[in-house]
C-alpha positions as a printed NumPy array, in Angstrom:
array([[ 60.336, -16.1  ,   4.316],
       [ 58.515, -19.688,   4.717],
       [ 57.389, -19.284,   8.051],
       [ 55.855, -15.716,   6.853],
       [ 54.718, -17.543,   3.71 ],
       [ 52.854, -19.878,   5.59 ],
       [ 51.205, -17.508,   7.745],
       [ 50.07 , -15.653,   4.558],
       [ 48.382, -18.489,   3.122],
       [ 46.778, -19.775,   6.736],
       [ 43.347, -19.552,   5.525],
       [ 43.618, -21.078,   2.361],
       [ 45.715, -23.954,   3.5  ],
       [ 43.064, -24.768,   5.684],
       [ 40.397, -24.457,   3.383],
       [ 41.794, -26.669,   0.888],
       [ 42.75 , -29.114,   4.3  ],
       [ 46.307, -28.753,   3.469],
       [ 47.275, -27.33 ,   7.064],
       [ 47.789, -30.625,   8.51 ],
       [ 50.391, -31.06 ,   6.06 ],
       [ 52.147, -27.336,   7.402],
       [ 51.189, -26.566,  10.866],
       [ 54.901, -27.707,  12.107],
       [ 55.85 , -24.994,  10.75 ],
       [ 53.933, -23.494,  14.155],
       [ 56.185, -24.648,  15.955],
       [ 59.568, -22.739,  17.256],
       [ 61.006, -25.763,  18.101],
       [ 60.704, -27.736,  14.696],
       [ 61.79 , -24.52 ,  12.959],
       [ 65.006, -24.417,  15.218],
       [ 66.303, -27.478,  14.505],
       [ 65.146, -27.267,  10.471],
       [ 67.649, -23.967,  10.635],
       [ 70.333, -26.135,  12.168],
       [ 70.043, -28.353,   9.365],
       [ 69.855, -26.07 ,   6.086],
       [ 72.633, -23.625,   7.894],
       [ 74.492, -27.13 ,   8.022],
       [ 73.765, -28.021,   5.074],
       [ 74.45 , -24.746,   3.418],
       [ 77.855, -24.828,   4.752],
       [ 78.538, -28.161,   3.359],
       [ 77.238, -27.924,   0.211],
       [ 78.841, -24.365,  -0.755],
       [ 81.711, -25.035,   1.255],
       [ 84.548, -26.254,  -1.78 ],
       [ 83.01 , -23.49 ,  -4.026],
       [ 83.827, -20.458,  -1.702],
       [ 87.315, -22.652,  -0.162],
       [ 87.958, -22.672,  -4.191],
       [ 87.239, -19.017,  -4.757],
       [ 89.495, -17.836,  -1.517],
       [ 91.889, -20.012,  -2.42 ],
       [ 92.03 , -18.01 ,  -6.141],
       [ 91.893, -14.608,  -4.378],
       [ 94.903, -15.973,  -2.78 ],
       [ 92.876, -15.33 ,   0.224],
       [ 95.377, -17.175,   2.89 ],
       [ 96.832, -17.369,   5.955],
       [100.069, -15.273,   6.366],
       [101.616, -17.788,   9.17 ],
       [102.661, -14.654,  11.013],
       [102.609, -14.294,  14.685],
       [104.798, -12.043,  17.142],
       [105.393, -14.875,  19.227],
       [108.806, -16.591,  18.496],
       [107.591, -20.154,  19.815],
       [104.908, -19.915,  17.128],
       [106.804, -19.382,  14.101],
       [107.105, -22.91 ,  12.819],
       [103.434, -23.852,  14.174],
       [101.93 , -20.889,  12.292],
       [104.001, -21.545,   9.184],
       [102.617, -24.991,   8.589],
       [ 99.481, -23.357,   8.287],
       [100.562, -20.635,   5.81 ],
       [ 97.832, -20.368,   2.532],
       [ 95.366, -22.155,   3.972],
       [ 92.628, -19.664,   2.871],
       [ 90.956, -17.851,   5.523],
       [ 87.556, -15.36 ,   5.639],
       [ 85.615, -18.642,   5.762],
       [ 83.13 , -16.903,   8.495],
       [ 82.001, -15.787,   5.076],
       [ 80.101, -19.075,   5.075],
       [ 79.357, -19.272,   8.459],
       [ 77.486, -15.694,   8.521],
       [ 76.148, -16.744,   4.946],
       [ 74.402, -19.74 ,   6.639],
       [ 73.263, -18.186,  10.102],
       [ 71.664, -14.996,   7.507],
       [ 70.287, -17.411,   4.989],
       [ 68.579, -19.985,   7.502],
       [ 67.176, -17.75 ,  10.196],
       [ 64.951, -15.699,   7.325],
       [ 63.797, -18.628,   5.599],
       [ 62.266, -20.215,   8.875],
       [ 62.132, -17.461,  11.603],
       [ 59.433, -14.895,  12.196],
       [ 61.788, -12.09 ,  10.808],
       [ 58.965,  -9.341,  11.779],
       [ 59.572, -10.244,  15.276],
       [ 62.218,  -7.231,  16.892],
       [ 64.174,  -9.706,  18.769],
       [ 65.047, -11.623,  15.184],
       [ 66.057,  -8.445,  13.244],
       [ 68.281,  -7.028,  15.907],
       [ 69.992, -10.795,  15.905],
       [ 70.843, -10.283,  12.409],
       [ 71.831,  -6.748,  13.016],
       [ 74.144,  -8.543,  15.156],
       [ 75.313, -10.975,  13.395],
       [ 75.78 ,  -8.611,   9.592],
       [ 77.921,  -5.936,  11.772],
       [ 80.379,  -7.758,  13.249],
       [ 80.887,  -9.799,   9.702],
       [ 81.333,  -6.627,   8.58 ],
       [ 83.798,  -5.364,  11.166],
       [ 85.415,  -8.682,  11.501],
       [ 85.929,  -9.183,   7.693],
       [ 87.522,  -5.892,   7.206],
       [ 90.112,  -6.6  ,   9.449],
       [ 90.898, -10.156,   7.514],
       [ 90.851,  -8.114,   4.339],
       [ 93.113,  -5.212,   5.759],
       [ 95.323,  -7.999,   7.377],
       [ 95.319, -10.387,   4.396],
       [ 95.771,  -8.135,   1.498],
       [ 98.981,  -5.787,   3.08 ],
       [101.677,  -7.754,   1.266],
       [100.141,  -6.865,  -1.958],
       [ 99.728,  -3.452,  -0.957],
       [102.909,  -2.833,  -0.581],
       [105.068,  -1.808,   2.512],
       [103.677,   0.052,   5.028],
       [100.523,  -0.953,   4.559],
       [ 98.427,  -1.483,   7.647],
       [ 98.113,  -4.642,   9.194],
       [ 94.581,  -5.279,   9.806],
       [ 92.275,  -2.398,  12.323],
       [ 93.739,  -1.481,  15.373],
       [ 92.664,  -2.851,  18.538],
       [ 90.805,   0.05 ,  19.771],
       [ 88.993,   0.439,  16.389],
       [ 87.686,  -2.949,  16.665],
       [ 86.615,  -1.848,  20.217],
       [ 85.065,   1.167,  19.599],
       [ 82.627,  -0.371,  16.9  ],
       [ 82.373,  -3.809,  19.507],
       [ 80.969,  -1.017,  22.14 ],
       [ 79.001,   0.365,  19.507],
       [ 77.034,  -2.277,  18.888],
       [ 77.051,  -3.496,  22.269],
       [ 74.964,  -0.506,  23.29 ],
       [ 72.612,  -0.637,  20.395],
       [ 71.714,  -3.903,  21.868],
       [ 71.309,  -2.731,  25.502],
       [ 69.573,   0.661,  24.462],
       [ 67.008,  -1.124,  22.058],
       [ 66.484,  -4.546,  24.678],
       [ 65.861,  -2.548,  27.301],
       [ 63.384,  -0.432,  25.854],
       [ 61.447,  -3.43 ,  24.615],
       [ 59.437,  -2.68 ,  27.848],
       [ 58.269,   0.625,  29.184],
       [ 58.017,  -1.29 ,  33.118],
       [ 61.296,  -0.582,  34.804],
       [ 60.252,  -3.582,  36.873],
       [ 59.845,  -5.811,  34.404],
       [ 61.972,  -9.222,  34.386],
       [ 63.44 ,  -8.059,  31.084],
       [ 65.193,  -5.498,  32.667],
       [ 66.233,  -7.701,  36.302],
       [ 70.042,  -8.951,  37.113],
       [ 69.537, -12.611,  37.153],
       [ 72.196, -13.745,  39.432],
       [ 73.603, -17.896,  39.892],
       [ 70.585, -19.497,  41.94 ],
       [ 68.507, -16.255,  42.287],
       [ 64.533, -17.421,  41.916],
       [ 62.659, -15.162,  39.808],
       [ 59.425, -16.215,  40.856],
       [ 58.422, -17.306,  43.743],
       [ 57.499, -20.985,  43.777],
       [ 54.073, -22.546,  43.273],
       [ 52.859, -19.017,  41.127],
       [ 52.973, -17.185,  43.861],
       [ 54.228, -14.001,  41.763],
       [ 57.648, -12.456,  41.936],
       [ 60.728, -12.985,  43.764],
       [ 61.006,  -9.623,  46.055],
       [ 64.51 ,  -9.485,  46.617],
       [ 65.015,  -9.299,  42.951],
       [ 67.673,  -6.713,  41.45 ],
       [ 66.296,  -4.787,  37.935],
       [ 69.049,  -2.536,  36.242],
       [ 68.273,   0.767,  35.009],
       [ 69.066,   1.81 ,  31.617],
       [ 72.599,   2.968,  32.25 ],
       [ 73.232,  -0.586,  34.002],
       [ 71.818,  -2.406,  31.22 ],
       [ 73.256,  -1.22 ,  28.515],
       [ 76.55 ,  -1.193,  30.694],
       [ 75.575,  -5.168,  31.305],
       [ 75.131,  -5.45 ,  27.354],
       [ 78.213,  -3.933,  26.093],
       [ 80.267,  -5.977,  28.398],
       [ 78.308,  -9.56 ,  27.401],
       [ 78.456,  -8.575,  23.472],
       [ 81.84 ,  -7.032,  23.081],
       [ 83.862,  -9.904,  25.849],
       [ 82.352, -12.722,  23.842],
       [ 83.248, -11.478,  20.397],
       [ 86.737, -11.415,  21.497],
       [ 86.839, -14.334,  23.303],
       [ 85.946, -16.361,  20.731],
       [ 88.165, -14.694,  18.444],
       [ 91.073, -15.275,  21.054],
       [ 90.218, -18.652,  20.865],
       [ 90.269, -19.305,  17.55 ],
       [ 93.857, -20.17 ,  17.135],
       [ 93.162, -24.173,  16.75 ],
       [ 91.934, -26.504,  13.887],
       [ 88.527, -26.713,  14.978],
       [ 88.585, -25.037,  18.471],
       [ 86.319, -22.395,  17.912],
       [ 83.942, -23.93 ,  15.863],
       [ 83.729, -27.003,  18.044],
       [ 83.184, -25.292,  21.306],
       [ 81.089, -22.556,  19.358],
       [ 79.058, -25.173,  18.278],
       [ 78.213, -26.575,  21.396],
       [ 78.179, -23.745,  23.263],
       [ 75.067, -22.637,  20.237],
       [ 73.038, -25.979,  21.237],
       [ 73.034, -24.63 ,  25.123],
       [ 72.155, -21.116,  24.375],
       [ 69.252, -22.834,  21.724],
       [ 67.604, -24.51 ,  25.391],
       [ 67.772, -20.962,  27.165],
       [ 65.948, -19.579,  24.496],
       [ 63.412, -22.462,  24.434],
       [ 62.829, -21.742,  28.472],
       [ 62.812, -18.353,  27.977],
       [ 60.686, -17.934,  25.451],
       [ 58.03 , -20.583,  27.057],
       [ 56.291, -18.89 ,  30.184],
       [ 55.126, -22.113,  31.479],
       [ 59.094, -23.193,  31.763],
       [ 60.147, -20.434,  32.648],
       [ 57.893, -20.156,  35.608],
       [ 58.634, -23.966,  36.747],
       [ 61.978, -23.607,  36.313],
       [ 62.495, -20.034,  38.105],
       [ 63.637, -17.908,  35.681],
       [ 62.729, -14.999,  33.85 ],
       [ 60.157, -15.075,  30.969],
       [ 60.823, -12.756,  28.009],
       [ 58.157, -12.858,  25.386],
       [ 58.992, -13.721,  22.17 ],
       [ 62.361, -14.888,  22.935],
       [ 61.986, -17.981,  22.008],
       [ 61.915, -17.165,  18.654],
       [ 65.688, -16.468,  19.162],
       [ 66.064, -20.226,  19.302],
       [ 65.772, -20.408,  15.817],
       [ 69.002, -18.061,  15.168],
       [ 70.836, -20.575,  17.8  ],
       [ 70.109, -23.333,  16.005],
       [ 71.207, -21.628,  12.973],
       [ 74.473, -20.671,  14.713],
       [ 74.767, -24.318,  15.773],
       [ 74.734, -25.852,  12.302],
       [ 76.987, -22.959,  10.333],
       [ 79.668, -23.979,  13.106],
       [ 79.026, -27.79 ,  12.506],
       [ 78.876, -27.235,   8.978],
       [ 82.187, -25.321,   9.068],
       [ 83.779, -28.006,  11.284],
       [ 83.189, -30.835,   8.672],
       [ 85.85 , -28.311,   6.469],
       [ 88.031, -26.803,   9.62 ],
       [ 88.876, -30.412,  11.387],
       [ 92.424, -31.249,  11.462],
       [ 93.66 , -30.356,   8.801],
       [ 91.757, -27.602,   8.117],
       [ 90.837, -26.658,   4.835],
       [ 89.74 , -23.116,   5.42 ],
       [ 90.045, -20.817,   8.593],
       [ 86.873, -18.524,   9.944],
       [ 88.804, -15.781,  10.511],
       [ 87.865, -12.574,  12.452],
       [ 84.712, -12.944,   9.663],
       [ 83.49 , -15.493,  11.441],
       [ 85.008, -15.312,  15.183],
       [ 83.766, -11.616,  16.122],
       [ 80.205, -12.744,  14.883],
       [ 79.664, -16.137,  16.927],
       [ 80.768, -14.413,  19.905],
       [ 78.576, -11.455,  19.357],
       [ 75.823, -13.188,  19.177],
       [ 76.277, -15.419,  21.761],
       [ 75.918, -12.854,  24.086],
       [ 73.451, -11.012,  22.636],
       [ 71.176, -13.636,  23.128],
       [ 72.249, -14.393,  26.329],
       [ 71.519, -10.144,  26.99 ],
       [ 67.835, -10.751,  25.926],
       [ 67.249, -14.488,  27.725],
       [ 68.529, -12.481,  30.554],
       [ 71.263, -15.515,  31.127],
       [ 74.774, -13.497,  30.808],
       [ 75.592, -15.699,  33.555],
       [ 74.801, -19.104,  32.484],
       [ 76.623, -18.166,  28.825],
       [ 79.21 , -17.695,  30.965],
       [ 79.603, -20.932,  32.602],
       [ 79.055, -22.567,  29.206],
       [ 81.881, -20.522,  27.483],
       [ 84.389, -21.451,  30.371],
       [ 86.675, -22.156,  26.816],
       [ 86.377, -18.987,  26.066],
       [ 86.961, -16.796,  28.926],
       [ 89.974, -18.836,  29.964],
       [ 91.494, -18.153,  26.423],
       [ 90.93 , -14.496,  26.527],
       [ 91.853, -14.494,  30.601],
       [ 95.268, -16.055,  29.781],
       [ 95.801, -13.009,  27.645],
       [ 94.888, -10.493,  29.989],
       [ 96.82 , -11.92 ,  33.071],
       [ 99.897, -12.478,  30.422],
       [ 99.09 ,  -9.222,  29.541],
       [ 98.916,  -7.555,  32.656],
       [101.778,  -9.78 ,  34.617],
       [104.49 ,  -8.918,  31.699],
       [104.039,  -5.211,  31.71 ],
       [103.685,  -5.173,  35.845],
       [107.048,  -7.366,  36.418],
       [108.897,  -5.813,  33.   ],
       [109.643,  -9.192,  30.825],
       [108.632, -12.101,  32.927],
       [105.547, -14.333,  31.78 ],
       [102.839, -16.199,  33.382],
       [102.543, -18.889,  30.34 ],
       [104.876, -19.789,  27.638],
       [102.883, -18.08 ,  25.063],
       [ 98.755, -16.723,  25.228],
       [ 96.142, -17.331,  24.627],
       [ 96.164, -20.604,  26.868],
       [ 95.65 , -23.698,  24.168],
       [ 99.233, -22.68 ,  22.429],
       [100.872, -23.096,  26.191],
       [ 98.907, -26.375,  26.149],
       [100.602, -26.93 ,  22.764],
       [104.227, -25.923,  23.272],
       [104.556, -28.048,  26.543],
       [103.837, -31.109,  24.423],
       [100.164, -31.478,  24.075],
       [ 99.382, -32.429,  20.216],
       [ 97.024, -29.717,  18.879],
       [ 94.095, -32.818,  18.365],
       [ 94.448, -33.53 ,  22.025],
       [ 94.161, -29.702,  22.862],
       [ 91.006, -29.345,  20.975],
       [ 89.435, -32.133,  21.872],
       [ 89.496, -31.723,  25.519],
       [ 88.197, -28.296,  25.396],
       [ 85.073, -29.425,  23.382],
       [ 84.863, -31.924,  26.029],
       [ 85.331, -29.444,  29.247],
       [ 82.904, -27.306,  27.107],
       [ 80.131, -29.99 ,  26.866],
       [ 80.555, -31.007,  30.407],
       [ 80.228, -27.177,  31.483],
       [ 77.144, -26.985,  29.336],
       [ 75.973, -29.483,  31.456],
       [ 76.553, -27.627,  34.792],
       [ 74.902, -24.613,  33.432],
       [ 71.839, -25.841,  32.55 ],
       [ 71.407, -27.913,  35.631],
       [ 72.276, -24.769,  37.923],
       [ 68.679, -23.565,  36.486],
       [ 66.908, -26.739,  38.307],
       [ 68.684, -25.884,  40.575],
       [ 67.225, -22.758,  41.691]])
């Protein structure tokens, strides 16, 4: 709404030379990091009021778990309220239209993004939260292929409407950007030929997978005081660069890798993201005061990838969210290895950080070394693009 606003009253401000004063506002990069601070600074200022008003809805943590090991972690954690993605989303929606170009398609599908799996993610927490009160037999949050189907959903909304942004089928939009792969050749001399561009089936295919895996990863992960919203928030700062780079066709083109237009405008909705999850970790460090629930989980890892989907960097987010795809690939292989062999276990207990946990690592030490493997992996990704 300001960024429009300013736009609307270009020609007066500079008649009355009063743009001087405004033209900042030009910039993507200065409207970024101003979303990173009012989404912070949302969070912390409404933080006690909503903590206050789950905490009266009785709004809390069950301590349940089906894992036996768990019982007396989970228990000491028991009515802390949870749903606070509620402030999280709140933020991300509240600071991206105040200083993003929200006419720009890119911005509104981010939103889209963002809004549904709040939706779908705070659902669950209510179904989940509320089924003591609703007596016995009530359901215990959505099933997991309910969840799914509406991840997938989504998922290909993104592909289908990204890939139509262009009309070229050979347009870098639509290519498979693969570890080390040049996009262009160097020194301007146009287009890498080897290059691999995915039809629409592929795409959306490419899409699904990228939107859907990271929502539950991240909610996998979020087991910790702090965890998610740590590494989320770091993990938001790398995916801010990409969409710097990508956005920029002058970096892009020096550094090898594909320009989208206008996706830098997706920076500001990663700064955004950056800030609610700061924000949120000033009231979810040890001990936490609220939890983001599925609320907030399903929607940081949804849009995660989706950005990563339109920067055409699946593969970078990946390196950067090591966290989270060894949390969610400790489930699987648990998963997998105790219905193959009938009983026996890879780790104590999945996802990985409560092994971590139950083989004497305090739960401080656990999260801070993955926001510190998760920072150093941020590193390595965006230096693999130099790289190229």
């Amino acid at each position: 709404m300001l960024y429009l606003l300013h736009n609307w009253l270009y020609s007066w401000l500079v008649s009355h030379d009063l743009y001087r004063f405004t033209q900042v506002l030009d910039r993507v990069e200065f409207r970024a990091m101003a979303a990173a601070g009012v989404s912070f600074a949302i969070v912390l200022v409404l933080g006690p009021r909503v903590i206050g008003l789950l905490t009266r809805l009785k709004i809390g943590d069950s301590g349940a778990t089906d894992a036996e090991i768990l019982k007396s972690h989970a228990n000491s954690k028991s009515n802390v309220p949870t749903m606070g993605g509620l402030l999280i989303v709140g933020s991300i929606m509240g600071s991206v239209v105040l200083l993003a170009d929200i006419g720009k398609f890119y911005v509104i599908l981010g939103l889209v993004v963002v809004l549904w799996h709040a939706v779908l993610g705070g659902f669950d927490d209510y179904l989940k939260l509320t089924a003591k009160h609703r007596g016995s037999g009530s359901r215990q949050g959505l099933y997991a292929w309910e969840k799914l189907i509406f991840q997938i959903g989504v998922g290909v909304l993104v592909g289908w409407f990204v890939f139509k942004q262009s009309a070229d089928p050979n347009d870098v939009r639509h290519v498979l950007n693969l570890p080390f792969q040049k996009t262009y050749e160097p020194g301007a001399q146009g287009l890498n030929p080897k290059l691999i561009y995915l039809g629409l089936p592929a795409f959306i295919l490419f899409a699904t997978l990228m939107v859907a895996g990271m929502s539950n990863a991240v909610n996998i992960t979020d087991g910790m005081d702090g965890l998610a919203a740590g590494v989320s928030a770091a993990v938001s700062i790398g995916v801010f660069i990409l969409c710097l780079i990508a956005g920029n066709q002058a970096w892009a083109q020096y550094l090898l890798v594909p320009y989208v237009p206008e996706a830098n405008e997706l920076a500001v909705l990663a700064g955004a993201t950056a800030g609610a999850c700061l924000g949120f970790l000033w009231w979810n460090c040890p001990p936490a005061a609220v939890f983001m629930g599925d609320t907030g989980a399903l929607s940081l890892g949804g849009v995660l990838g989706y950005i990563a989907v339109v920067c055409r960097q699946e593969v970078v987010l990946l390196i950067m969210s090591g966290v989270f795809i060894a949390e969610i690939g400790s489930v699987m292989l648990q998963v997998g290895y105790f219905k193959m062999t009938k009983g026996k276990r890879i780790f104590r207990v999945a996802p990985y950080h409560h092994h971590l946990h139950m083989i004497g690592w305090p739960e401080q030490q656990v999260v801070a070394r993955f926001w510190i493997i998760t920072v150093i992996l941020i590193v390595i990704a965006i230096a693999t693009l130099k790289m190229r």
